[in-house]
Wavefront OBJ file of the C-alpha trace (Angstrom):
o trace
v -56.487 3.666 -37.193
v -60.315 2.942 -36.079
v -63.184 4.935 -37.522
v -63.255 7.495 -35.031
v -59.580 8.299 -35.583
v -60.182 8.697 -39.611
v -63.226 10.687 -39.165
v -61.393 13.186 -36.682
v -58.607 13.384 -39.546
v -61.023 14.325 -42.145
v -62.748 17.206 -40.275
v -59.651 18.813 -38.855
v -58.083 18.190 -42.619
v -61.536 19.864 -44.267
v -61.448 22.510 -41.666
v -57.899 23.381 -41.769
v -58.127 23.214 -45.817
v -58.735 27.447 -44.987
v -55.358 28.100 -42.687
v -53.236 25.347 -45.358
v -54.589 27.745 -48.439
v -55.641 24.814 -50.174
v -57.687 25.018 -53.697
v -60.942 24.164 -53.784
v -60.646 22.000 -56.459
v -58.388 20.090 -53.852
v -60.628 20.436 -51.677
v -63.941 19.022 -53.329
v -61.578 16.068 -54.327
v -60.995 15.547 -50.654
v -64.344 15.563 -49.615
v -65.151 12.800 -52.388
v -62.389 10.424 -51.422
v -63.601 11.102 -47.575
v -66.805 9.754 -47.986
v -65.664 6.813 -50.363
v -62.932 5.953 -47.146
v -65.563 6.947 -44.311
v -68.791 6.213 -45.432
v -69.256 3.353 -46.796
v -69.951 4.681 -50.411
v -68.392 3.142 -53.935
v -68.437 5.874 -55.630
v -68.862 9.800 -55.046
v -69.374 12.935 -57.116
v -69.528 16.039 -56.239
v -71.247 19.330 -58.309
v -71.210 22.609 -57.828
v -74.061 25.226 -59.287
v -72.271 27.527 -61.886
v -73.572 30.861 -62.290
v -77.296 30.558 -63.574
v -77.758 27.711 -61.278
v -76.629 25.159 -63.678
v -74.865 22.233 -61.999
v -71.171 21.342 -63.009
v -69.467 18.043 -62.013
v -66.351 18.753 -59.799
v -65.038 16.049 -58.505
v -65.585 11.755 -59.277
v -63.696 9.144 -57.592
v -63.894 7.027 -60.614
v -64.827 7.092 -64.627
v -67.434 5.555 -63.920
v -68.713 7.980 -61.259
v -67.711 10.936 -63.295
v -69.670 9.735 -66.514
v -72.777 8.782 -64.267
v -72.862 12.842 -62.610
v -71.804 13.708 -66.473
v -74.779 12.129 -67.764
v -76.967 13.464 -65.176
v -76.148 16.900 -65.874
v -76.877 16.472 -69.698
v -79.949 14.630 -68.971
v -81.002 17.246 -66.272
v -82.534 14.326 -64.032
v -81.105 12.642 -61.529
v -80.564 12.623 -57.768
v -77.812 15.416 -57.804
v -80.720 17.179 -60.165
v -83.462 16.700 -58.124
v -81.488 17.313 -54.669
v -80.039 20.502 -55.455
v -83.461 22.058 -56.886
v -85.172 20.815 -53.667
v -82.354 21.292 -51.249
v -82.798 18.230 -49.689
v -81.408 14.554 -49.331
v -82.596 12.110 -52.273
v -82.316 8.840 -51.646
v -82.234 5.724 -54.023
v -82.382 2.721 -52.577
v -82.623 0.593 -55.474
v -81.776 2.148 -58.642
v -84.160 -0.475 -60.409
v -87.470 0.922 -58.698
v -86.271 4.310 -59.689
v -87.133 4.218 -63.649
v -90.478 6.042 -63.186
v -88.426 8.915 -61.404
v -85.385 9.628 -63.650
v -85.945 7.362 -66.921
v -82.919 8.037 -68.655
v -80.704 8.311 -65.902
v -81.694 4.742 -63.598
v -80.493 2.877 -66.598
v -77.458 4.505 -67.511
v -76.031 4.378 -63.709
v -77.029 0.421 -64.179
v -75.278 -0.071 -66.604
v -72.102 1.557 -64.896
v -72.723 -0.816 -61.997
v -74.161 1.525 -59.459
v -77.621 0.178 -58.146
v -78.570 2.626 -55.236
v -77.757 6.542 -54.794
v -77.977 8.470 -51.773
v -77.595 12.782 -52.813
v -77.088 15.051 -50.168
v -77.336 19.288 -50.555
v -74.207 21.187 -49.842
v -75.510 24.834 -48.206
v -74.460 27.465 -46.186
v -76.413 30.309 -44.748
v -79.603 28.661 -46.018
v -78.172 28.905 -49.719
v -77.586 25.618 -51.547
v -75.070 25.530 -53.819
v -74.494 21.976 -54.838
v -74.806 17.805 -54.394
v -73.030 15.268 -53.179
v -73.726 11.949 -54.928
v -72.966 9.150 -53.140
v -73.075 5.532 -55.354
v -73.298 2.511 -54.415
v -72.575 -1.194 -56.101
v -75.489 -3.439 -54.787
v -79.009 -2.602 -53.645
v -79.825 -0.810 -50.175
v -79.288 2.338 -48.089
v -76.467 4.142 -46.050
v -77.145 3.490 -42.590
v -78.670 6.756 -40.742
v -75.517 7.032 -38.874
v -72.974 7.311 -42.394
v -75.499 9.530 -43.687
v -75.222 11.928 -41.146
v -71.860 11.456 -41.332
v -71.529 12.744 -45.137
v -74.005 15.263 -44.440
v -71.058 16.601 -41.941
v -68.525 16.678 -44.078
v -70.480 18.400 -46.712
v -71.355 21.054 -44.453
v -67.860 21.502 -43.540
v -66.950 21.242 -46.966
v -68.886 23.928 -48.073
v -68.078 26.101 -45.388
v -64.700 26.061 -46.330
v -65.752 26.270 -49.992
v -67.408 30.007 -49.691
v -64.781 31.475 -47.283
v -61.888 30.620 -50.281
v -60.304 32.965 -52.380
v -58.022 32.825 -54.949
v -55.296 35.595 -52.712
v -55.894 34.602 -49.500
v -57.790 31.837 -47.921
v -58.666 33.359 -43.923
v -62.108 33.212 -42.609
v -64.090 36.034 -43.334
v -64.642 38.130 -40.145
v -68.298 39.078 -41.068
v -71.356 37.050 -41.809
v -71.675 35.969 -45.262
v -73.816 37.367 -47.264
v -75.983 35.955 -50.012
v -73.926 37.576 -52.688
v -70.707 36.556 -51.201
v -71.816 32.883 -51.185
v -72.148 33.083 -54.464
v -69.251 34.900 -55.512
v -67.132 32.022 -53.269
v -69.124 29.609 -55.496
v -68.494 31.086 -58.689
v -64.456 31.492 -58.320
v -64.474 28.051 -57.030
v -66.054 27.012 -60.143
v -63.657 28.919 -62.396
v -60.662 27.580 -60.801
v -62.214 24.071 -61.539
v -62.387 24.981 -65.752
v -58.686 26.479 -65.556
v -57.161 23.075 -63.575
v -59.271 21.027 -66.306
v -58.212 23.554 -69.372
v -54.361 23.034 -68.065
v -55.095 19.279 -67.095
v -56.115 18.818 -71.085
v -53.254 21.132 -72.567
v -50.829 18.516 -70.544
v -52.675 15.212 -71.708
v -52.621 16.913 -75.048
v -48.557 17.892 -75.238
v -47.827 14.755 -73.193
v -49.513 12.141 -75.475
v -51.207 11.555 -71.753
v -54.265 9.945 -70.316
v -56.512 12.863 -68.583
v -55.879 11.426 -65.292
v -52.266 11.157 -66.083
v -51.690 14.421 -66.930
v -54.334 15.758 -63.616
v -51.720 14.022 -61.554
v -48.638 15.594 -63.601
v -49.984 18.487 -62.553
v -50.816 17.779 -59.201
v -47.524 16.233 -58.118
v -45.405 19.442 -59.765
v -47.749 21.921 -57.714
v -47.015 20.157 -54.719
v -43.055 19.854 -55.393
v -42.597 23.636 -56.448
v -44.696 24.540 -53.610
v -47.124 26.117 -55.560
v -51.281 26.142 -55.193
v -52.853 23.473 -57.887
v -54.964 26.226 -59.012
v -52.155 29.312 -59.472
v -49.843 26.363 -61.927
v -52.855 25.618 -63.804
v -53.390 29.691 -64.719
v -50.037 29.720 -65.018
v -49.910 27.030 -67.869
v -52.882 28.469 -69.166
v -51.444 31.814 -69.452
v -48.068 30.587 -70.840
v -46.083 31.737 -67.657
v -45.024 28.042 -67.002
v -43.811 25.620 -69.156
v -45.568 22.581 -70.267
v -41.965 21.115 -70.332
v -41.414 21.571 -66.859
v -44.529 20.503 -65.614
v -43.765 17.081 -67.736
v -39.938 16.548 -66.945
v -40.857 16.500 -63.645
v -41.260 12.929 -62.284
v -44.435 11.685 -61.561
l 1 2 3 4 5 6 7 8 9 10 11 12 13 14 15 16 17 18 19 20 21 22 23 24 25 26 27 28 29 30 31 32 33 34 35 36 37 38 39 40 41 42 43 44 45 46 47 48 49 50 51 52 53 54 55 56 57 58 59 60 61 62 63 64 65 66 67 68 69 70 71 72 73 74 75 76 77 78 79 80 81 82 83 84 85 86 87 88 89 90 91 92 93 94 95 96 97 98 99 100 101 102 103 104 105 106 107 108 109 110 111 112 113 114 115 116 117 118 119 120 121 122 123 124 125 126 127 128 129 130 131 132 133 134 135 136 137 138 139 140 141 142 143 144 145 146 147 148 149 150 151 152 153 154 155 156 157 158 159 160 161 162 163 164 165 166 167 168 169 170 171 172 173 174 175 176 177 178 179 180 181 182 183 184 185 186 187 188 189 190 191 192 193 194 195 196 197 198 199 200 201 202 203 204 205 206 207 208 209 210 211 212 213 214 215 216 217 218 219 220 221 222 223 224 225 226 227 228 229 230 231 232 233 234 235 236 237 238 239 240 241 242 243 244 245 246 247 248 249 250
């Protein structure tokens, strides 16, 4: 399959993510693994703002990516930081010229082996809501082209993102407003802290790794047919087992 076949995947797979009812938590995670396959990027995170604006890591490829946004977010500097507040693309070229800028964060993404950082806003209807991080191993810049390219499925992304809801995921039939972008944002973000609340209870009962027991819960969501997000409240609320959700093979 050549590039132009992958990238046609992705969009109608980000796009369709509405008519499939698909989580957003499962949906952010698709947009990071997109731009690691498309794009030409190492690593990618991806936050979200929470409800007083504060950012809140919801997807990593890797530990290492998810410890780098982590850190950024305790830190409050960083190119997700800085891009979201300015709602506009941060770039990073070489992580080593960039100690003047975020002190604290520069070295700690060295140290995790990323040495360049591209972040790119997520918005819709002129509101941004998040970053996408995109890390890199070695020194330099996304070409133009792959930039653009993230930027598109970001957009898409967070189209999809707003017009979600936890009953029914159709496209709204009337503009969005402000309010309901945020409201979209906000339940997004709350199904994101029940899926990590339930992914924990599971590592927790299952003597399990945390992504062990994310992909426990994936892979019985997907075999009883069920959204990632509704088995998650479900284990939350004691309405399904833990037991079932680790019989199940994996």
């Amino acid at each position: 399959m050549n590039r132009e076949q992958q990238l046609a995947e992705a969009l109608v797979g980000l796009a369709d993510s509405l008519a499939d009812d698909v989580d957003p938590v499962v949906l952010l995670d698709r947009l990071a693994l997109n731009c690691l396959d498309l794009v030409g990027a190492d690593a990618v995170g991806v936050m979200i703002a929470g409800r007083r604006g504060e950012l809140r890591l919801m997807a990593a490829t890797d530990q290492s990516a998810a410890l780098t946004e982590f850190f950024q977010l305790q830190i409050d500097e960083g190119p997700c930081v800085d891009c979201y507040r300015k709602s506009e693309r941060i770039d990073a070229p070489d992580l080593d010229d960039s100690a003047h800028r975020w002190p604290h964060v520069a070295p700690y993404a060295r140290e995790h082996g990323f040495r360049a950082a591209h972040a790119l806003p997520m918005r819709v209807h002129h509101q941004t809501v998040g970053a996408l991080n995109l890390l890199l191993t070695t020194p330099g810049s996304l070409s133009p082209l792959d930039l653009h390219l993230a930027q598109a499925l970001a957009d898409v992304t967070t189209v999809a993102l707003v017009n979600w809801s936890p009953r029914t995921a159709n496209w709204s039939p009337q503009p969005l407003r402000p309010t309901d972008v945020s409201s979209s944002v906000q339940r997004a973000v709350a199904a994101k802290a029940t899926v990590d609340i339930a992914t924990g209870m599971i590592a927790e009962y299952g003597d399990l790794s945390l992504p062990d027991a994310r992909s426990a819960l994936g892979g019985w969501a997907t075999r009883s047919g069920r959204r990632l997000t509704e088995v998650a409240h479900g284990l939350v609320q004691r309405t399904v087992p833990l037991t079932d959700v680790l019989s199940a093979p994996r």
